[in-house]
N, C-alpha and C positions, 0 to 999 in steps of 0.2 A: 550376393556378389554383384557389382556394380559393372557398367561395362566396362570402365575405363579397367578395373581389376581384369576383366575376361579380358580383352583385348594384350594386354600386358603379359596375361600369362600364354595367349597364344602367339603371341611373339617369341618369348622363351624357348618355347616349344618348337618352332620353327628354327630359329637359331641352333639351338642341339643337335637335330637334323640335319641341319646343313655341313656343319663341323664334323658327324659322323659321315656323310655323302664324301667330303672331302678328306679324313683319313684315309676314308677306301680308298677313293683316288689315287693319290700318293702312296698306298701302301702295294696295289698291284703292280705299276710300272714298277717301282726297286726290286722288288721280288724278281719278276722278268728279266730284268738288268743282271742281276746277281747271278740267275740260272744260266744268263748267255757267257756274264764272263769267266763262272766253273769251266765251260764247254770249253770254251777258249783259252783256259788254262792248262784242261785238260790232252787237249791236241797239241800243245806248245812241247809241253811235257814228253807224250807220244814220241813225235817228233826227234825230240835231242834227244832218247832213249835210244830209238831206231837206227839215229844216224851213228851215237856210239858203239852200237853194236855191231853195226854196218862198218865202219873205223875198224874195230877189232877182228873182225873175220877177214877186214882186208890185207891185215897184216900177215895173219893164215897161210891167206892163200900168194901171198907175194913169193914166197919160196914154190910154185908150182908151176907148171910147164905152161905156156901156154894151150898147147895142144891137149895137154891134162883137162884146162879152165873148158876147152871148144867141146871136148867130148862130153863132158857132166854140164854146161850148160843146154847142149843139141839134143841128151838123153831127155830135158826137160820141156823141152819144145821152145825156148829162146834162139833167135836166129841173132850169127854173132857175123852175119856179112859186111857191116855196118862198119865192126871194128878194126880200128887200126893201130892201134896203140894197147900194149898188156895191162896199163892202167884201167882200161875199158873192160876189157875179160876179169879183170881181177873186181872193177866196183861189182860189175852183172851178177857174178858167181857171188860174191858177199851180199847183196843185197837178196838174192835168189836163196842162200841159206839162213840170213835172219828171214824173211818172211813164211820160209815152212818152220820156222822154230816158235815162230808167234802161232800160226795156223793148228800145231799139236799143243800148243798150251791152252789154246780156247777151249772151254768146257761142252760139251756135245749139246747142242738145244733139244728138248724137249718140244715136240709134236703134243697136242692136244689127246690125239689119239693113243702115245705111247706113254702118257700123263702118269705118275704113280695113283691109283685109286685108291680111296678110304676103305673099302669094305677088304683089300689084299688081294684081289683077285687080278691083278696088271698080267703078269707072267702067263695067265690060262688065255687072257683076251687075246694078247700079242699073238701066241700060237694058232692060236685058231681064225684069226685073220691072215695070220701069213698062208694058213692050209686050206682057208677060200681061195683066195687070191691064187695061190697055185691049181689048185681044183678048178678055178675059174679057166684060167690059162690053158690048161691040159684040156678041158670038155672044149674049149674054143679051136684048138686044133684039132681034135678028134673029128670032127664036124665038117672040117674040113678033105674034100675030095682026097684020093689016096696019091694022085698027080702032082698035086697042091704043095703038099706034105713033104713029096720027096723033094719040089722044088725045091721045099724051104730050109732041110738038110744039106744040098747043095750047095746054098746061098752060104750057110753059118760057115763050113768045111771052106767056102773059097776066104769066107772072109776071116777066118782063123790064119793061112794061109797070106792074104795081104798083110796081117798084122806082122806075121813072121817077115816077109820081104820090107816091112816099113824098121824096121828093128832093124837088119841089115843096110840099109839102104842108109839110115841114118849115120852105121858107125862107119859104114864106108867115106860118106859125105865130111863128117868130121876128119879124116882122116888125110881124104885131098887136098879141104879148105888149110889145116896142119900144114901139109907139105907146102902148098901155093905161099903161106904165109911164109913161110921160111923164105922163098925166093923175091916174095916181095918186099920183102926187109931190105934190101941193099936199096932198092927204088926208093921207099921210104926216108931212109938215114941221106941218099942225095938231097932229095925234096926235102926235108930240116935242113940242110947243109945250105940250101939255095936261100930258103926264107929266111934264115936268121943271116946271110949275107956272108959267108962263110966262102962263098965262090968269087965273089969279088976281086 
């Protein structure tokens, strides 16, 4: 072979190289593109599902009291002092029933530890870690001074106890905020009267 043939065919060779260097190129960004605008299709979609569904339970709840909406949104830990208008209670509460109706349709995730294993044996592991772990628990108080101990019966008793007063407390509060709303309704319908010029 001659050099002018060697040189010729290591040009070749280079050249192919280069062509394949630059397919990659061009072939990873589109991929990447493609993968962001699935995402983004995929949220879009979310989205106007959500808000439909959100639509649909509002219509639900439009026949319901207000004070209905203030008690099952306050049972929930939404605070509804904000609102002033039933449009308000009614988006909260539909929007608060589509997102527990998503949250029970999700599939439970799997923990590495509660993993289905190949050999069959998942069911025996589980138990017997739950029965460490409580074993664990139990020798951790035992250990503990007998002063100690009663404190800490004390402690769970009061705080069984708050949870009861926090339960009441809530449906009493719903109850007032009800009533309050009702009298501030006539304030309200003035204050609309005023700004749309109605007083004039």
């Amino acid at each position: 072979m001659t050099q002018g043939e060697a040189a010729a065919q290591a040009a070749g060779v280079e050249a192919a190289t280069g062509k394949d260097k630059a397919a990659d190129t061009t072939t990873g960004p589109n991929t990447a593109t493609t993968d962001h605008s699935s995402s983004e299709e995929q949220a879009i979609d979310h989205a106007k599902s959500f808000e439909e569904m959100v639509q649909a339970e509002m219509e639900n709840a439009k026949g319901m009291k207000i004070s209905e909406l203030k008690m099952k949104l306050m049972a929930k830990g939404v605070l509804t002092s904000t609102f002033c208008e039933k449009s308000e209670f009614v988006r909260a509460y539909a929007e608060l029933v589509v997102k527990e109706s998503e949250q029970q349709q999700q599939p439970p995730t799997l923990s590495p530890a509660s993993a289905p294993l190949s050999n069959g044996s998942n069911a025996a592991s589980e138990e017997t870690d739950e029965e460490d772990s409580e074993a664990a628990d139990n020798d951790g108080e035992e250990k503990w001074p007998l002063h100690v101990r009663h404190r800490l019966d004390k402690l769970r008793e009061m705080n069984d106890e708050r949870e009861e007063m926090m339960k009441a407390y809530l449906a009493e509060r719903a109850k007032l905020e009800a009533k309050y709303q009702q009298l501030f309704r006539p304030l309200y319908e003035k204050r609309k009267g005023i700004v749309l010029g109605k007083m004039d």
